[in-house]
Structure formats: C-alpha cells, structure tokens
N, C-alpha and C positions, 0 to 999 in steps of 0.2 A: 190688743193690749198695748203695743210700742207703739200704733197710732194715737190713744188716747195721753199714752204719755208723755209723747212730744206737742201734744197739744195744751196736757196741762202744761208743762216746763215754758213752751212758748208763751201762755200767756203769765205766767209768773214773772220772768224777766220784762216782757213789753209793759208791763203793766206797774213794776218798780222803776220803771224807767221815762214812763209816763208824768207819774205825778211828780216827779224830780222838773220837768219842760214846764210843765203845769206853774210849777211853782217858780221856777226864771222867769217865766212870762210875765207875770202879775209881780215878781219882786220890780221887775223894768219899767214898771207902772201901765201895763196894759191892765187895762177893768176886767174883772170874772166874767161876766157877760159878756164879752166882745171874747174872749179868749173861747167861751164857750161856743157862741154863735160858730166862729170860723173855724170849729173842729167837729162840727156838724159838718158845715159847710164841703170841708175838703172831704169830708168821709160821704158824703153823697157820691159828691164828682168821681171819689174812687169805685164808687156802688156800681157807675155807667159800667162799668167793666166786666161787671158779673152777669149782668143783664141777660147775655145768650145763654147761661146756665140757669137760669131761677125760676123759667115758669112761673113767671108772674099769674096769679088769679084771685080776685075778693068775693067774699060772702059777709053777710053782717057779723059773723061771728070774728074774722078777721080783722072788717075795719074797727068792730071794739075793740077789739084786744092791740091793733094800732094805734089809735088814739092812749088809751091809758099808758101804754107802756111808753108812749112818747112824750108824755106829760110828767110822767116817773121819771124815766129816762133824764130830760132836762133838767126837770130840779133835783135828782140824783149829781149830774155831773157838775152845775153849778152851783151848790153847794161845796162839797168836793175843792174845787178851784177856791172859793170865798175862803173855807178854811185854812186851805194851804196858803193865801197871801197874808193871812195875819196869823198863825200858829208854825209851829215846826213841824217837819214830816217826821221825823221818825218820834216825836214826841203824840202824833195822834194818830200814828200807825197802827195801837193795840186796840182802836175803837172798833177799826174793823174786821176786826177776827167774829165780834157779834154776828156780820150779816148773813153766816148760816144758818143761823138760831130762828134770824127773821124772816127766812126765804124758806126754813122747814114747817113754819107754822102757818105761810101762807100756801104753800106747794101742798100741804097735807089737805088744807080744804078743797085748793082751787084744780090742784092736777090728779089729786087723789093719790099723792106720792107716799106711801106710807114706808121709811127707812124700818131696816133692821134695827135691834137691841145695838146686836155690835157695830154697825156703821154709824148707830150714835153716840157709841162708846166712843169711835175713832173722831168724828167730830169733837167731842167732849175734850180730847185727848190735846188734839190740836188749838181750839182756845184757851185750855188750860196754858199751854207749851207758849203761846203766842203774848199769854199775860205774863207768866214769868220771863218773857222774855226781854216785856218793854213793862215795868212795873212801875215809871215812874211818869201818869197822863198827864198832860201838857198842863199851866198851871192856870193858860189863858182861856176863862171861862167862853169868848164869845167863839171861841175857835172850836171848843169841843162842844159848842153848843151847834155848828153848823156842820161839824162832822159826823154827827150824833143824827142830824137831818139827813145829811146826804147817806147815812148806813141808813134810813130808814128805805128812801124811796128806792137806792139802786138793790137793795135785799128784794124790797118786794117788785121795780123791775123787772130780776130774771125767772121769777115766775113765770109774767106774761110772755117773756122774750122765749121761756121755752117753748111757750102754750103757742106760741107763732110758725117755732121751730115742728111743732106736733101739725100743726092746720099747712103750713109750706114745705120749706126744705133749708136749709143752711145758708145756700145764697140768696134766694127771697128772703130768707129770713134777718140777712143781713140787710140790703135794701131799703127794707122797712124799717126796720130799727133808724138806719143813717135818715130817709127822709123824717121822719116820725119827730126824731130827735130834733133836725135841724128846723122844723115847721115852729114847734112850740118854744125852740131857744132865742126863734128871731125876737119874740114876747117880751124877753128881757132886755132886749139892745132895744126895739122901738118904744115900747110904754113909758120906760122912761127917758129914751130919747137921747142918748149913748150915742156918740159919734163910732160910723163903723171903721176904726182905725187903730191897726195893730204895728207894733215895732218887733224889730228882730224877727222877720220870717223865718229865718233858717229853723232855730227853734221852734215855730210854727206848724212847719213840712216834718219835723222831726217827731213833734207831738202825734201831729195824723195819723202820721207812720205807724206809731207804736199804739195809739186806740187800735186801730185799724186790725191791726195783728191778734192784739187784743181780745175784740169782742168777735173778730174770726173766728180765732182757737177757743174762745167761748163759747159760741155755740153750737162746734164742734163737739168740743166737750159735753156739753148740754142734752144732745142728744144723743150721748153714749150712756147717760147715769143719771141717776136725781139731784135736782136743782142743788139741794141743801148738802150732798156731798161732794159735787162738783166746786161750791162756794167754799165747802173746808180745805179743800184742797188748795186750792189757790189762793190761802191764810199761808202758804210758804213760801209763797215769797219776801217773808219777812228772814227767812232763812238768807238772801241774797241780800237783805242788809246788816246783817250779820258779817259776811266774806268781806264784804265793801269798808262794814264800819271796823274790822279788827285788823285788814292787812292792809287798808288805803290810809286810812286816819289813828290807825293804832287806840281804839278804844278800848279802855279794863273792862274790869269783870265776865272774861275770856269765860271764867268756869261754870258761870251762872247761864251764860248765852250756850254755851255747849252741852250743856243739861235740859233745855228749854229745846235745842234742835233734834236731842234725842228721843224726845218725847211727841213729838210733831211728827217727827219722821217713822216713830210706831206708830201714830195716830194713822197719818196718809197711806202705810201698808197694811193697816185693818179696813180701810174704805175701798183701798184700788180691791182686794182680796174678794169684795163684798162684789 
C-alpha cells in the first residue's frame, strides 16, 4: 500500500510539473513537434539504463501492442504540447479528469478490467470534484479542441501501456513505451520537415526528468490496480494546483476549491480501499 502510494503522489507532482516545461518551451517559440520529438528522445537515452533490469523479449502480441501504444502515445503527447502553447494550463486542466472514463471503456473490453460499483463511484467522485474545481473551460475553442484529442489517444494509450506491463515487466515496459514513443514522434518533425532545433535546454533536461518520473510511477501504479482507477487517481494532482494557485498567486474562491478537494480526496480513499 505506501509503495503504491508514493508512486501515485510521485506521479501527481512530476506530472503538474511537466506540463508547466511543456508549456515554457513552446511559449519560447520552440514547435510542439520538436519539443515532442526530444522528450522521446532523452527518455530513450534514460531507458539505456534499465536495460540490465528488463528482460527484454517479443512475440507478435508485443510488437502490436508496441506499435499502437507508440502511435497513441505520440499523438497523445503532441497534442497535449499543441494545446498548451496556445490555450492555458490550468484553464484546460478539467478536460482531463475525463481520461478515466476513456481508459475504463477501453480497459473493460481490451483487458477485461471489470471495476467495482464502488471504485466507480470513487472515480465518479473524483471528476465530479475535478469539475467543480475548474468550472470555467478555456474559452479558446482550438485549444480544447486539441486537448480533447490528446485525453483521447493518452486515455486509450494506458490500456495498451498496461497490456505491455502484463506481456513484460515495469522496466521493459518502460523501454518500449520510450522507443515506441520516440520512433513515431520523429513523423512529426521530418514529414513536415521541422528543423531539429530546441532553445532553453535546461528546461528541456527538466521536462525529461519529470516524463521520466512520470510514466515510471505509472506503470508502477499500473500494475498494482486497473487502468481506469489508476487514471482517477492521478486527477489529483489538480489538488497541487490548488496549494500553488491559493498560497503562490493568492487566487479566490478558496471555498469552492476547498470543497471540490474534499470531495476528490473521498473519491481517491474509496478506490485506494477498492
């Protein structure tokens, strides 16, 4: 149980902390694609590392479920990127409290994940909390229109990402995701022909860092619980922009956010309970 829990909390913060680099990068005028490409890129090179842990081994059932999930994967995350350089973050933040809705409908066919009453109560619980929390969605149509894209393919992503984690083990399963990832993202920097050239590294090494962390503790998680409960859970880290937005920037309506974390944080102790 404190294993799983520190792996959710890990990826909650790495992951609020992500789409913040995400979006310095692209405000600096680096392209989505190129910010994409080289955060594949670095999350390979860190992959080398896991290598004597992962028991690398393919069957056809593997390289499918590679392929797709790196095809998802990609236009998951650049999407994602696109939206955040022309919409606000915390203005399209409440899109993605959906993606456990999309990852239990695909989990119920593909993995045979069939949740509890009450662990979809506790989901339920948590988007509710997640919409009162950010009720007013961004008002730039083409932004939540690409946000909207990217909750589609990274929801049904960690289906296959677990379906990886079932056929390997955690660090294979990491490996493939990072090559998988970076193979299909090269697609957007060469088709259309994207010079490969980033500013502000540091931001760059800071970004990888925090994926990295990220889709670790993810599929950590992953393999402790169903996809679609795993996915609700990690709807709190809107909870962490909450702390950020009330004591850094002094934002109002304290009582309405305070209400919305109470109701998240029942949600999340009917699912971990589950």
């Amino acid at each position: 149980m404190i294993c799983v829990l520190t792996g959710v909390l890990t990826r909650i913060i790495s992951n609020s902390y992500l789409n913040v680099f995400q979006k310095f990068l692209t405000n600096k005028g680096n392209k989505s694609s190129v910010v994409n490409f080289y955060t594949y890129l670095g999350l390979t090179l860190i992959s080398l590392s896991l290598i004597p842990f992962a028991h690398l081994s393919f069957n056809s059932q593997i390289v499918f479920n590679f392929i797709i999930m790196g095809l998802l994967g990609a236009f998951g995350n650049y999407f994602i990127i696109k939206a955040l350089s022309i919409g606000e973050l915390s203005s399209l933040a409440p899109i993605n409290s959906y993606k456990p809705v999309v990852a239990l409908i695909f989990a119920l066919f593909y993995l045979k994940e069939i949740p509890s009453f009450t662990a979809i109560f506790g989901i339920f619980l948590i988007v509710f909390g997640t919409y009162i929390l950010h009720n007013n969605i961004s008002s730039n149509k083409k932004a939540v229109f690409y946000r909207v894209l990217a909750l589609f393919f990274s929801g049904t992503e960690a289906v296959f990402i677990k379906k990886i984690i079932v056929l390997t083990n955690i660090p294979a399963s990491f490996i493939l995701w990072a090559v998988s990832g970076l193979i299909f993202s090269s697609f957007f920097v060469i088709l259309p022909k994207h010079k490969f050239k980033i500013h502000y590294e540091k931001h760059l090494i800071l970004l990888i860092f925090s994926v990295a962390l990220m889709q670790y503790s993810t599929n950590y998680v992953f393999s402790k619980m169903n996809v679609s409960c795993a996915l609700a859970l990690f709807q709190l880290s809107t909870l962490l922009s909450v702390f950020l937005g009330v004591n850094i920037f002094h934002e109002k309506e304290l009582k309405r956010k305070i209400v919305a974390s109470i109701i998240m944080i029942i949600g999340a102790i009917i699912i971990i309970l589950q």
